[in-house]
N, C-alpha and C positions, 0 to 999 in steps of 0.2 A: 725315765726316758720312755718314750713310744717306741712298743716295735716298729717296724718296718710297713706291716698291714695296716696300721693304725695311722700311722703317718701319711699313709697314703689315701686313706679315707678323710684326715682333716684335707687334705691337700687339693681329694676332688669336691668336694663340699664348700671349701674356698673358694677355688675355680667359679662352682655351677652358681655359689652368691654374687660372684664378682661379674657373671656374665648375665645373671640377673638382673641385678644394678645396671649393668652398661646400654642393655635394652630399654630399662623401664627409661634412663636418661633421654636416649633416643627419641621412644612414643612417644615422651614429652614434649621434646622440641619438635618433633614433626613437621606440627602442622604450621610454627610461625616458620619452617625452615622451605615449607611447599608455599606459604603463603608470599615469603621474601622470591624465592622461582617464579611465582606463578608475576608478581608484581615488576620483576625483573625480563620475564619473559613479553610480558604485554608492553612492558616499555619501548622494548625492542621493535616490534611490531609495530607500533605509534609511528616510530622513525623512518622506519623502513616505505611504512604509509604514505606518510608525509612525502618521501622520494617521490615515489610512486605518483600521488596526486599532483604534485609538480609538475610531472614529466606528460601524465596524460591526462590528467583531469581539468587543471589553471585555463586553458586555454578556454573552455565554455561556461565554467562554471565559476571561475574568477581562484584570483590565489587563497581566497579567505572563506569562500565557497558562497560569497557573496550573489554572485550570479552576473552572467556578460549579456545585457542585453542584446536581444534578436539571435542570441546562440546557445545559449542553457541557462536553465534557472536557476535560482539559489538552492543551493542544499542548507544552509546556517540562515538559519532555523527550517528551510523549508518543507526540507526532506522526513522531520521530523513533525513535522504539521501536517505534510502530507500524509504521514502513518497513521496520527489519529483519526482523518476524514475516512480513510483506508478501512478503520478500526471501527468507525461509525457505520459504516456499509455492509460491516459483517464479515471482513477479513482475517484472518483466522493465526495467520501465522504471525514469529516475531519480527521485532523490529529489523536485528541482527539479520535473518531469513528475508528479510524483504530487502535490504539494501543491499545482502550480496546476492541474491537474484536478479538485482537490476544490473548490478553491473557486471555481473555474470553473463549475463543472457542478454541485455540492453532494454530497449524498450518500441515493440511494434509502431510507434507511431509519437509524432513531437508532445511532449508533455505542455500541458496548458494552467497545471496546477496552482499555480502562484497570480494569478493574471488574465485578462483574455491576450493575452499576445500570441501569437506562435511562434515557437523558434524554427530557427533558417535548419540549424544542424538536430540531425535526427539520435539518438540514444545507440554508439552501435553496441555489439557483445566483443568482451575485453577476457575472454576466459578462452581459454586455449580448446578446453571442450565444447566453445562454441563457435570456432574458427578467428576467435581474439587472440591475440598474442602473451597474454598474462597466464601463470602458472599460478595453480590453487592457492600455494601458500601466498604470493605477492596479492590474490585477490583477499585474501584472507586478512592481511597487513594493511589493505588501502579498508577494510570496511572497518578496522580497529582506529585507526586517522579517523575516519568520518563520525564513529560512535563519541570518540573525544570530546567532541564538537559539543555532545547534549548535554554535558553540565553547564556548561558556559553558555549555552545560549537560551535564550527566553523559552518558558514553557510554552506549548502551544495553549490560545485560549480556552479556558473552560465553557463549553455549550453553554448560551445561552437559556433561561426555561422558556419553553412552549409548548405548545399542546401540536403532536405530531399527528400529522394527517394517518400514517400508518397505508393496512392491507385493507382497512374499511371501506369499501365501495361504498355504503349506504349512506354515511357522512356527508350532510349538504354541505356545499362547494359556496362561497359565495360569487357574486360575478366577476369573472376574470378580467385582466388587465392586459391586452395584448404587449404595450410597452414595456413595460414592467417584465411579459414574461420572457420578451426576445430581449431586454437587460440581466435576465435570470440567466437567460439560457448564455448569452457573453459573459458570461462572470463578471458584469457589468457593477451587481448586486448581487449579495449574499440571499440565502436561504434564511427561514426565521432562525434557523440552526447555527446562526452562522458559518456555514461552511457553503461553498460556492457550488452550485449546480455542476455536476459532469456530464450533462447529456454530450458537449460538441466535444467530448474527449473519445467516445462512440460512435457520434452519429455528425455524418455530414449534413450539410443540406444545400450540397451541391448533385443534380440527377447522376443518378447512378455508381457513385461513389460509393464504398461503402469500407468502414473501417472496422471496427470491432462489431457492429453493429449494421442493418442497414441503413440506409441514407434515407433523411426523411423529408428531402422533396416530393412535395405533392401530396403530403401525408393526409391532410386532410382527403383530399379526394379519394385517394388509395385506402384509408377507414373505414370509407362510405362501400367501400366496394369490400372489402372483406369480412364486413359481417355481414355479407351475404353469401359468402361462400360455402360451399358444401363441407368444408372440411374446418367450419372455423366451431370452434366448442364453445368459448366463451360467452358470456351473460348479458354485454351490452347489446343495447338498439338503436344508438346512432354513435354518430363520428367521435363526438365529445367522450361519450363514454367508452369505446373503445379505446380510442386515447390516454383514457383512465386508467381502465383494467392495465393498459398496458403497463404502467408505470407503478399502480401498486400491488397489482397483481400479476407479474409478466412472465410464469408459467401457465397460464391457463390460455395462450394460443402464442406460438413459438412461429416466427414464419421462418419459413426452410430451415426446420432444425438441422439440417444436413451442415449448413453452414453456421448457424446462430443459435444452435444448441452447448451447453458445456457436458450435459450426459444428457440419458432421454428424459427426454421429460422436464428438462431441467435448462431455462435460458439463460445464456452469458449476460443478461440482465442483472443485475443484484436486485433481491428479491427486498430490498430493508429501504429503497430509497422514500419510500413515504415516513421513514422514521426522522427522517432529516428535513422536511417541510412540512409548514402549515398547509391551513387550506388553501388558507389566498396562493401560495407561494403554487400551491397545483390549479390552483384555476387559473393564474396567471400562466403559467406554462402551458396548460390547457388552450388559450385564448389564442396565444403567440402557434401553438401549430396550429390552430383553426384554419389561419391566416395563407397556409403554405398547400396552395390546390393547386 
């Protein structure tokens, strides 16, 4: 027989192997046990979504996220097509981040993404921290609904090849096509990129309008006059080329960065849109503002 002391050393020896074992069992199942939670938890959120979308979203964007004409666009697939154009432009963040930003915050002005249409009803903010009525988690639950969406719906096209005009000013242009470039500019026609021109998601061209961008009634004439200006730095020497620069180079003269700057120095322009057209596609474009004096 064991003394007493001995006994008591098999005893805690048993103990510390048995709580050994019961840990290392644990570590093991862990991860399918966070993974059954984690799968469990986003289920939830789907549902919850889905509520959600019902109650505020059906109304514009359709129950299937289809899209109600003359009142919002498609999100299925759309929203998801839009990220890649988005993605193409030099957009930075994810998909997750950009869909609950929009509908966090809404959107300044009627999206024209999918179409030249415009819709009647504008984007509002649906987040409570920006005077919407949705708290974090339920905005969090409708963008898990909406990400559902991208298995089941068709991938967005793969770009087309072509040869992108780019930030190369020196690149001849061939002769532009005014038709053609005011069908570019309505998203009438595609870019060789396949991806539809954004100038009129920016830029009015109705006088004195201005959205993200200024309005570019009269552009031509108003080109004419600001590469003359004392304060203009840029490389063109006439209208055409300014026009130019503007579009593949459009930090190098920012008009009233006070309002159309994103930092200094730096225009709410995206600096990448010549990655997305040929030449034609910029000389036509070129052509069609020529037109607007």
């Amino acid at each position: 027989m064991f003394d007493l002391a001995t006994r008591r050393i098999i005893g805690a020896t048993v103990l510390m192997l048995a709580t050994v074992i019961t840990i290392g069992m644990v570590w093991l199942t862990e991860e399918q046990r966070m993974a059954r939670f984690e799968a469990m938890h986003k289920a939830k959120a789907i549902e919850n979504g889905a509520l959600l979308y019902e109650q505020y979203c059906a109304t514009c964007h359709g129950p299937e996220g289809e899209g109600v004409p003359g009142k919002g666009p498609d999100l299925n697939p759309g929203v998801f097509q839009h990220y890649e154009q988005l993605k193409a432009q030099g957009y930075a963040n994810s998909l997750r981040n950009f869909i609950k930003l929009t509908i966090a915050a809404g959107r300044p002005i009627r999206s024209t993404y999918r179409s030249e249409e415009v819709y009647a009803e504008a984007m509002p903010a649906w987040s409570q921290d920006f005077g919407g009525p949705m708290r974090p988690d339920e905005i969090e639950n409708l963008v898990e609904f909406i990400l559902n969406w991208q298995a089941a719906g068709p991938a967005p096209a793969p770009m087309p090849s072509f040869t992108a005009v780019g930030s190369d000013l020196t690149q001849p242009l061939p002769p532009g096509d005014p038709k053609r470039g005011e069908a570019l500019w309505n998203q009438e026609v595609k870019q060789a990129s396949g991806i539809a021109a954004s100038c009129k998601a920016c830029h009015s061209l109705k006088p004195g309008e201005a959205l993200v961008g200024p309005s570019m009634a009269g552009i031509a004439t108003l080109a004419a006059e600001r590469i003359r200006a004392p304060d203009y730095k840029g490389q063109a020497k006439t209208p055409e080329e300014y026009i130019r620069e503007s579009i593949q180079q459009p930090n190098a003269y920012i008009v009233e960065p006070d309002k159309y700057a994103a930092a200094p120095g730096v225009s709410k322009m995206p600096a990448t849109l010549g990655n997305q057209m040929s030449a034609q596609d910029l000389a036509d474009l070129i052509a069609f503002l020529m037109t607007l004096k």
